[in-house]
C-alpha positions as CSV (number, residue, x, y, z in Angstrom):
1,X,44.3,-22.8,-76.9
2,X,41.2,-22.4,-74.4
3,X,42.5,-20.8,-70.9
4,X,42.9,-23.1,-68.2
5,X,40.2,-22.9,-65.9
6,X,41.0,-22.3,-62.2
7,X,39.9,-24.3,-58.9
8,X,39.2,-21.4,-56.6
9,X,35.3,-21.0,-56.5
10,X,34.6,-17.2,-57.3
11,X,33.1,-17.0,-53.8
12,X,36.4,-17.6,-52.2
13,X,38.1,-15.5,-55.0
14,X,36.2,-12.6,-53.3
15,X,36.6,-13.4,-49.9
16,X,40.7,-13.4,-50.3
17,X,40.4,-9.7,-52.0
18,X,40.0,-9.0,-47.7
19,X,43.6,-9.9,-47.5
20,X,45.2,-8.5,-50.8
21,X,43.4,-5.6,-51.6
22,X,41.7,-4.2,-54.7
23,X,44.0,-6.7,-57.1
24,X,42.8,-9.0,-60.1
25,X,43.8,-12.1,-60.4
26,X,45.7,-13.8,-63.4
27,X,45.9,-17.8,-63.2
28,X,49.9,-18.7,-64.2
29,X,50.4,-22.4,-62.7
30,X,48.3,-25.3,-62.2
31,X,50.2,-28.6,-61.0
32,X,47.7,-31.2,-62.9
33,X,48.1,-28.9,-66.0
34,X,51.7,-27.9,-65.9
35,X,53.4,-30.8,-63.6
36,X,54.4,-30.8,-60.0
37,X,57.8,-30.5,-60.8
38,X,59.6,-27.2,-60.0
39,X,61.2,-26.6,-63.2
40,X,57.6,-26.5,-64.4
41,X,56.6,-23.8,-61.9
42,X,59.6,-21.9,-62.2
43,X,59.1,-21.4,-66.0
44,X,55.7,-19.8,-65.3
45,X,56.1,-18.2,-62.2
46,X,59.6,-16.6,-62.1
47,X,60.0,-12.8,-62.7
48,X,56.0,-12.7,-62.7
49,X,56.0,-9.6,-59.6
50,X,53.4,-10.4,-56.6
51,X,52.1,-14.0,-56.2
52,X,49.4,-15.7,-54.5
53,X,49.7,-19.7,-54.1
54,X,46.7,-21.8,-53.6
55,X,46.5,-25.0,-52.0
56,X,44.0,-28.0,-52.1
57,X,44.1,-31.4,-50.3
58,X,41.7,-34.3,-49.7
59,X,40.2,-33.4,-46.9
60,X,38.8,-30.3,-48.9
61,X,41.1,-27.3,-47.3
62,X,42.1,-24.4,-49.4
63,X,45.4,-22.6,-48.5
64,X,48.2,-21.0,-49.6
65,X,50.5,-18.0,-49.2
66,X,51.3,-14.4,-50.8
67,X,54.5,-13.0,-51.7
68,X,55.5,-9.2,-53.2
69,X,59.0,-10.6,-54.5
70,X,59.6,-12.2,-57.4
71,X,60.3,-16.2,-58.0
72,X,64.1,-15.8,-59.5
73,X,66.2,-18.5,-58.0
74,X,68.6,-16.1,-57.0
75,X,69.7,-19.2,-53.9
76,X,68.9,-16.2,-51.3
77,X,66.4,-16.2,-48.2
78,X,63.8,-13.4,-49.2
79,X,62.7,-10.6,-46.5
80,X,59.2,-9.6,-47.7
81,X,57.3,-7.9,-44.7
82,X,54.2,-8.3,-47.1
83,X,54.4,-12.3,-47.1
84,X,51.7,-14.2,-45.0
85,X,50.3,-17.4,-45.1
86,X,46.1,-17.8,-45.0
87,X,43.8,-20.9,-44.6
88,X,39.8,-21.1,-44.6
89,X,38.9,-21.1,-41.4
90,X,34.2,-21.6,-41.2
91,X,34.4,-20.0,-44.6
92,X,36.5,-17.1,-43.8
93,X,40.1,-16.7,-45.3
94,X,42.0,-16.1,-41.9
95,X,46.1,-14.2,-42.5
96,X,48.7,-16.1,-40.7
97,X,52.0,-14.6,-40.4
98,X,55.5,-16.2,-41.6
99,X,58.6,-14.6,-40.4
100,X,59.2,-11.6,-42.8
101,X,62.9,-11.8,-42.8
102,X,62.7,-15.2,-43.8
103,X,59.5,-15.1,-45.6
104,X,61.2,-17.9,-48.1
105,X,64.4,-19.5,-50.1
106,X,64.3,-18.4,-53.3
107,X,66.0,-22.0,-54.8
108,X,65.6,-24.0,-57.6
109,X,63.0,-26.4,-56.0
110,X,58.9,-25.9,-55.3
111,X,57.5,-22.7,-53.8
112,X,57.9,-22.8,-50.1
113,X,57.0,-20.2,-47.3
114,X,58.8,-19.9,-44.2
115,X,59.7,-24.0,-44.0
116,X,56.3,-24.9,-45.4
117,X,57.4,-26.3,-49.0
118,X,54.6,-27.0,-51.9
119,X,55.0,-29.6,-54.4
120,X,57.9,-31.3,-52.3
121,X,60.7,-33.3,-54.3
122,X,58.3,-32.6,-56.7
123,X,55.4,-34.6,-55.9
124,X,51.9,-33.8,-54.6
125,X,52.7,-33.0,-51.1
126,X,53.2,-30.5,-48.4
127,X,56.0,-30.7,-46.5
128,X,56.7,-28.6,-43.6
129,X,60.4,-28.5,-41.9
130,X,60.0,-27.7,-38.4
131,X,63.5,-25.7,-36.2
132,X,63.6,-26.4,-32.2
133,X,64.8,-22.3,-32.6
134,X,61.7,-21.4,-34.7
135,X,58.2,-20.2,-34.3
136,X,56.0,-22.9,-35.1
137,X,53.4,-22.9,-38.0
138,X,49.8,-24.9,-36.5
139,X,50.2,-26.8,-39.6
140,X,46.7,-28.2,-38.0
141,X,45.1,-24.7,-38.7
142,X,46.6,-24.6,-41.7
143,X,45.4,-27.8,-44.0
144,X,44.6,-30.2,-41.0
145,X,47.9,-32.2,-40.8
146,X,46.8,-33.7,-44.3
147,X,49.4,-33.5,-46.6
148,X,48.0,-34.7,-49.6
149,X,47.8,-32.3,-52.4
150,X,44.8,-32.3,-55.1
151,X,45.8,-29.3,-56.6
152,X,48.5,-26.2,-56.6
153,X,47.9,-22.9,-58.3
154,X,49.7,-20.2,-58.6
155,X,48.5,-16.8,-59.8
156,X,50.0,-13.4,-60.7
157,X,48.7,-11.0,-58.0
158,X,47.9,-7.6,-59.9
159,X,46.4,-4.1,-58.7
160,X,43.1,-3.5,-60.3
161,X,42.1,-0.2,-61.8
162,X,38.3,-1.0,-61.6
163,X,37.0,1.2,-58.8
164,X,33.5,1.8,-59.1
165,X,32.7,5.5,-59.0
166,X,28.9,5.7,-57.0
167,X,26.1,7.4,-58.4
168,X,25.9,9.5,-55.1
169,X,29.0,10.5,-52.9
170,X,28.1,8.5,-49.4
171,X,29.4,11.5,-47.8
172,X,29.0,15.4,-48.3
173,X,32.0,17.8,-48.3
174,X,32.4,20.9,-49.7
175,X,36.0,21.4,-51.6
176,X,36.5,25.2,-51.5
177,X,38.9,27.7,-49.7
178,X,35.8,29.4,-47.9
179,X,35.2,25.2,-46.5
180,X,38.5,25.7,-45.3
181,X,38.7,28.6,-43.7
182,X,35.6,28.1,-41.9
183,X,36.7,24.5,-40.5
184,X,40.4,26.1,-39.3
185,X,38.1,29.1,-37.3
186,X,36.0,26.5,-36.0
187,X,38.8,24.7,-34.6
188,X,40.0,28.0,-33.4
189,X,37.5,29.0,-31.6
190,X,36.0,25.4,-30.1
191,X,35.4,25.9,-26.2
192,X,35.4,22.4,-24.3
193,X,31.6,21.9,-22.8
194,X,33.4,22.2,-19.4
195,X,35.3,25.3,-18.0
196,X,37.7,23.2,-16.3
197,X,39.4,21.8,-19.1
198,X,40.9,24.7,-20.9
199,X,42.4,22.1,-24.3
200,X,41.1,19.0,-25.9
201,X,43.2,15.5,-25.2
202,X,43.3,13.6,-28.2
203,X,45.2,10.3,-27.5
204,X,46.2,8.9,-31.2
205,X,46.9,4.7,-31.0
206,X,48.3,2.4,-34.0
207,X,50.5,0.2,-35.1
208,X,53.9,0.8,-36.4
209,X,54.7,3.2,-39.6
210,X,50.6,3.9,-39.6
211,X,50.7,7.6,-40.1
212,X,51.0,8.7,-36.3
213,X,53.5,11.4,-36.0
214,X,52.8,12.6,-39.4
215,X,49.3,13.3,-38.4
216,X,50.0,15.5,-36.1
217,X,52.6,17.0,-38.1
218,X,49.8,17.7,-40.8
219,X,47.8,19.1,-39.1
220,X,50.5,21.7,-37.1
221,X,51.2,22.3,-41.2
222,X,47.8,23.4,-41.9
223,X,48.0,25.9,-38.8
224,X,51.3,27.0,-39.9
225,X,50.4,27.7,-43.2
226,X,53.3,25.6,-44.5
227,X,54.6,21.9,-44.3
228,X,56.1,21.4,-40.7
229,X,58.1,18.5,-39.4
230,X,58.2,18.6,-35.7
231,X,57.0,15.4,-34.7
232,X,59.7,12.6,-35.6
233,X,58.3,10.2,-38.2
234,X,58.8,8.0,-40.9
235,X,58.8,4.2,-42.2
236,X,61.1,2.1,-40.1
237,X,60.5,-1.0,-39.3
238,X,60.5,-0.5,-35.4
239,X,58.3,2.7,-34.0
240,X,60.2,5.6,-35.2
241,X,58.5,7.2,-31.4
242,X,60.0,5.7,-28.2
243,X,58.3,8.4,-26.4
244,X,55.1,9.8,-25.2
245,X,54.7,13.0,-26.4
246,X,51.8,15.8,-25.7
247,X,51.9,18.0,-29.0
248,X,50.2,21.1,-28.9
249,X,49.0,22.8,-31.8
250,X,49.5,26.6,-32.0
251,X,47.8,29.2,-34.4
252,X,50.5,30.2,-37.1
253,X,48.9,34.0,-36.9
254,X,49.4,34.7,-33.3
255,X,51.1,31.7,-32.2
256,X,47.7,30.9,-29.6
257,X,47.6,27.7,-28.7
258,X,44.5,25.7,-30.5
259,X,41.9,24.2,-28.0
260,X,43.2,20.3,-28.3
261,X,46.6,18.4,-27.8
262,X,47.2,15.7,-29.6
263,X,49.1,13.0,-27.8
264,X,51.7,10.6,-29.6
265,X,52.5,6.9,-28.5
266,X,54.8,4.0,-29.7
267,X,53.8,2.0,-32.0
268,X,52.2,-1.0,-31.3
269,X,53.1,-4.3,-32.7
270,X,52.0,-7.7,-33.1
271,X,54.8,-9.2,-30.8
272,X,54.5,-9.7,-26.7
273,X,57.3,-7.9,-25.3
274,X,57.9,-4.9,-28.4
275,X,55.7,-1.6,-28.8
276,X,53.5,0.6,-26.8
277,X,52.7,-2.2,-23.8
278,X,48.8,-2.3,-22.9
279,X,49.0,-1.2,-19.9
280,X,50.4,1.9,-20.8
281,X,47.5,3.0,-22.0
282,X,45.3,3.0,-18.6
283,X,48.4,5.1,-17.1
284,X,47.9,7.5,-20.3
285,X,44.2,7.8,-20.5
286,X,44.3,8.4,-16.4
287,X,46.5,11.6,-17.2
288,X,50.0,9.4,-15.1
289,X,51.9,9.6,-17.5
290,X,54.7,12.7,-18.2
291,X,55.1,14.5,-21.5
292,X,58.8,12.7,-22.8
293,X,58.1,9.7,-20.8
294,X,60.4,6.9,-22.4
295,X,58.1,3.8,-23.0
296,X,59.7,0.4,-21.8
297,X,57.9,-2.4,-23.7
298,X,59.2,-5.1,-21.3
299,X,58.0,-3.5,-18.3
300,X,55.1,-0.8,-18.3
301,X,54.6,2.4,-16.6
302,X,54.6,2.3,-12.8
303,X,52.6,5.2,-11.5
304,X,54.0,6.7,-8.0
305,X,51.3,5.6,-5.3
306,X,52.0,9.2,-3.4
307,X,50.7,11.2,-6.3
308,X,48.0,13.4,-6.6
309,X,45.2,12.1,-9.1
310,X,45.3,13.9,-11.9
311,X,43.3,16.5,-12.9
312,X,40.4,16.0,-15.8
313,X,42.3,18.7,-17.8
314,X,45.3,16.0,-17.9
315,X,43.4,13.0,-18.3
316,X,42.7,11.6,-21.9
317,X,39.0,12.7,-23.7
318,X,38.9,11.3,-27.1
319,X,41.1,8.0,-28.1
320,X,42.0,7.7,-32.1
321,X,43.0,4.7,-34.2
322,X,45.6,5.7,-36.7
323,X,45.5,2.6,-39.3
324,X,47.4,2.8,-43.1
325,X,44.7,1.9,-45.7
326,X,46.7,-0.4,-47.6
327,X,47.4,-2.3,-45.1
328,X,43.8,-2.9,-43.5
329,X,43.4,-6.6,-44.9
330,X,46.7,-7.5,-44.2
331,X,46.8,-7.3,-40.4
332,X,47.7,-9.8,-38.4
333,X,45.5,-12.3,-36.1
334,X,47.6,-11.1,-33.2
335,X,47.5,-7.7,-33.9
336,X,44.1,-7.6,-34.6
337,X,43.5,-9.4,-30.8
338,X,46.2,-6.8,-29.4
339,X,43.7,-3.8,-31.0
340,X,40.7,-5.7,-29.6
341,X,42.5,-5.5,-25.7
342,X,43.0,-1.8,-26.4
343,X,39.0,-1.1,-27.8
344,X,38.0,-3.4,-24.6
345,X,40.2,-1.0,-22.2
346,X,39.1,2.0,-23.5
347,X,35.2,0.8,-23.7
348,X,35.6,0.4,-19.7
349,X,37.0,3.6,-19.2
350,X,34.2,5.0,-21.2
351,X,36.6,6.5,-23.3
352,X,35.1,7.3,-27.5
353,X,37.1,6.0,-29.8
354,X,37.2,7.1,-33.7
355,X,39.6,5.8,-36.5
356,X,42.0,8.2,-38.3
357,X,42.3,5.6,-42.2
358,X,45.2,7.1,-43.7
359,X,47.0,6.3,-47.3
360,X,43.8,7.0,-49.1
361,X,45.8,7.9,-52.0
362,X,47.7,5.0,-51.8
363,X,45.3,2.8,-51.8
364,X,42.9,3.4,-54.7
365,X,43.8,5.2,-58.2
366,X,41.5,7.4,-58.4
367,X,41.5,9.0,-55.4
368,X,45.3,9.2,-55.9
369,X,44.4,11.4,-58.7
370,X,41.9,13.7,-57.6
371,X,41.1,13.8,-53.7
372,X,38.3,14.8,-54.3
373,X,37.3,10.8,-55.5
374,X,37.5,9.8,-52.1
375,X,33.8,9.6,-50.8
376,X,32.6,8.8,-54.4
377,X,34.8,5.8,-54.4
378,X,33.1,2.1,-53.7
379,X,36.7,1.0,-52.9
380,X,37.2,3.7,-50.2
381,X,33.6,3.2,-49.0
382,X,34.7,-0.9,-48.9
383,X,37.8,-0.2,-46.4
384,X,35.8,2.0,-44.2
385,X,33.3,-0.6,-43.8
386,X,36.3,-3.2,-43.5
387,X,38.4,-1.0,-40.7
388,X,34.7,-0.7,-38.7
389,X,34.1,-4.5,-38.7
390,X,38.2,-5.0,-37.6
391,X,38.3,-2.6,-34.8
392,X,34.2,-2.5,-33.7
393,X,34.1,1.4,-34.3
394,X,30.8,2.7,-36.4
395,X,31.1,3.7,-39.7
396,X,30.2,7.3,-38.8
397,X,33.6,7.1,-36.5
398,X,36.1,6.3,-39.3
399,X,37.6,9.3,-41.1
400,X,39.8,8.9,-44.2
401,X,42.7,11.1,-44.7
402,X,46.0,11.9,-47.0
403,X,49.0,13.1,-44.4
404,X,51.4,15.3,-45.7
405,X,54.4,13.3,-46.7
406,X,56.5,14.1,-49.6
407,X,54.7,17.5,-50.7
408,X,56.9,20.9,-50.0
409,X,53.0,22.9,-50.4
410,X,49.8,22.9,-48.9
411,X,46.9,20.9,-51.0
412,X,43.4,22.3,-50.1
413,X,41.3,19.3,-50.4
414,X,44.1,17.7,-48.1
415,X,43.7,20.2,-45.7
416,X,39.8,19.5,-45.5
417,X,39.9,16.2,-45.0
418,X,42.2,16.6,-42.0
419,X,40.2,19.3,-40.6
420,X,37.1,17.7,-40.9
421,X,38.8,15.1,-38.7
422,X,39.4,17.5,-36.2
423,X,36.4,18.6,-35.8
424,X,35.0,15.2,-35.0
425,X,37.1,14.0,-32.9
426,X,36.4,17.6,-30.6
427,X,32.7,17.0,-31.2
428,X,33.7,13.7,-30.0
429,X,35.2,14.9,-26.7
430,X,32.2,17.1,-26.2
431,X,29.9,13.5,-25.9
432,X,32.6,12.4,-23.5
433,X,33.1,15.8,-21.2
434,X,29.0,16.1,-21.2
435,X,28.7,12.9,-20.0
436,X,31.2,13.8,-17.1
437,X,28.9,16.4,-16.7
438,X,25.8,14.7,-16.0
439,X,27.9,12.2,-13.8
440,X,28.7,15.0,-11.6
């Protein structure tokens, strides 16, 4: 029996690899095919792993949704903090976000996404069930109010092993213990360009579970000369810090303070009202804000009018992204916008701005099993581009790295990565301190 041949022009195959990642596609339902009746979808799609659903009506939209959980009809409401929605938007396939602890009932009937119900009472429609006490979907946005279906396919959603190795790394490192050594006394003996500030402030921004904390604690690792947990981090669904914290990093030989602090935030999250609140940030970069400080996401930091401004040494030089790889083209519209308000903040305070891309490993085989993959990856080199065009930060200004998480040991290609990072973001500072400079 020939395969049945799928809908989705290749084109827009490629464009929704933005939102799930380096996966491959295997077609398992088609309603004109199979039927549009759920026992039909069920008996290809149940117990298949990760799904995508795609969507056409007479008015030409394509859209659909994703899910991580299986199809079972286990009767229960699925939590699947991976589930979105997505429409074509001029082209482009645009991530909508369904309520994750909701994301969809997992019944006997059609596949549905938070209210929004395919193949309804098993016809060739799209139904959506709007709640007074819910957050609305702009079913407008979505498929343009027309509810018309000519066409429903379903398709298994598997991670690819096809990463292209390049002919020529895009970047040069050197993996050796004399490349290490000579990046840690770098580090060690860095000298801000001005006399007056004594340490490096290195402000580190992101959303939740992105790899903050454990930065720092990597890095505090490497100085150590063992794995260190100081900073409190993990993968909660809320930000594991409530606090601003100022983390110094101190020289394991002779416990000397290194020439940068690295300085921790809440999480920020898509919501108005949770996480790090933008205005925080101004009262942070400005130096206002105490070491401990206990962030208030309802109401932000209120800086006492009788104060002395602070002093350049307390103020914030260099401003750093922390963003999980694998989870680069599933951000959210809103807190993509909410990242955009932080980049246009910083831009007016002059401040420079780099990306710390953590996960690596995570998010491409290869480099998973030899670090050393990482700038000889087209994948990696794909994500880089990718977190640039998001956040509006050059190429040159996003650095990849693996955070200690699980290991007991020190890896030396980890530790290079992360020190190369370090020295960036202090050659970074520099730009910003020399321009103080000539200011002055």
């Amino acid at each position: 029996m020939a395969p049945i041949a799928s809908d989705l022009p290749e084109e827009k195959r490629k464009q929704l690899f933005a939102l799930l990642g380096n996966v491959e596609l295997t077609l398992l339902y088609k309603a004109s095919v199979h039927g549009y009746n759920a026992s039909a979808f069920h008996q290809r799609c149940d117990n298949q792993g990760p799904t995508l659903l795609v969507a056409y009506n007479s008015l030409g939209s394509i859209f659909g949704g994703y899910t991580s959980v299986d199809y079972a009809q286990s009767g229960q409401q699925i939590t699947d903090n991976e589930a979105f929605l997505f429409s074509f938007r001029d082209g482009t396939p645009v991530r909508i976000q369904v309520n994750s602890n909701n994301a969809r009932l997992d019944d006997t009937g059609g596949p549905n996404f938070d209210r929004l119900y395919f193949c309804y009472n098993n016809q060739p429609v799209v139904h959506y069930m709007s709640l007074k006490w819910a957050v609305p979907i702009n079913t407008e946005q979505l498929y343009g109010n027309n509810t018309e279906l000519t066409e429903c396919e379903v398709y298994k959603v598997n991670q690819s092993l096809q990463v292209s190795f390049l002919e020529k790394p895009w970047r040069n490192i050197l993996w050796t213990a004399k490349q290490r050594e000579e990046l840690m006394e770098l580090i060690r003996n860095h000298k801000p360009i001005m006399a007056s500030v004594s340490r490096v402030r290195i402000l580190m921004i992101g959303p939740i579970g992105a790899g903050k904390s454990s930065f720092f604690n990597s890095i505090n690792s490497i100085f150590m000369g063992h794995v260190t947990n100081k900073a409190m981090s993990g993968s909660a669904g809320s930000s594991v810090t409530t606090k601003f914290r100022t983390y110094p990093v101190k020289d394991g030989r002779e416990r000397k303070p290194l020439p940068f602090v690295l300085c921790d935030t809440m999480g920020l999250e898509e919501q108005s009202g949770a996480g790090l609140d933008i205005e925080d940030i101004s009262s942070i970069v400005q130096g206002h804000i105490p070491d401990r400080y206990k962030f208030n996401p309802k109401a932000p930091f209120q800086p006492d009018k009788a104060s002395k401004p602070a002093s350049l040494q307390e103020k914030i030089h260099c401003a750093v992204y922390v963003i999980d790889a694998t989870k680069i083209s599933l951000m959210s519209d809103k807190l993509e916008e909410k990242l955009s308000s932080v980049r246009s903040q910083l831009n007016s305070m002059e401040i420079p701005q780099m990306v710390v891309m953590t996960k690596v490993d995570e998010t491409c085989p290869h480099v998973q099993n030899d670090l050393e993959n990482i700038y000889a990856s087209s994948y990696i080199k794909m994500k880089v581009q990718e977190v640039s065009s998001r956040l509006g930060v050059p190429v040159s200004c996003v650095l990849p790295v693996k955070n200690y998480s699980q290991e007991l040991e020190l890896e030396l290609k980890c530790d290079i990565l992360l020190l190369s990072a370090i020295k960036q973001m202090l050659r970074s500072a520099d730009d910003y301190l020399d321009d103080v400079v000539d200011s002055i």
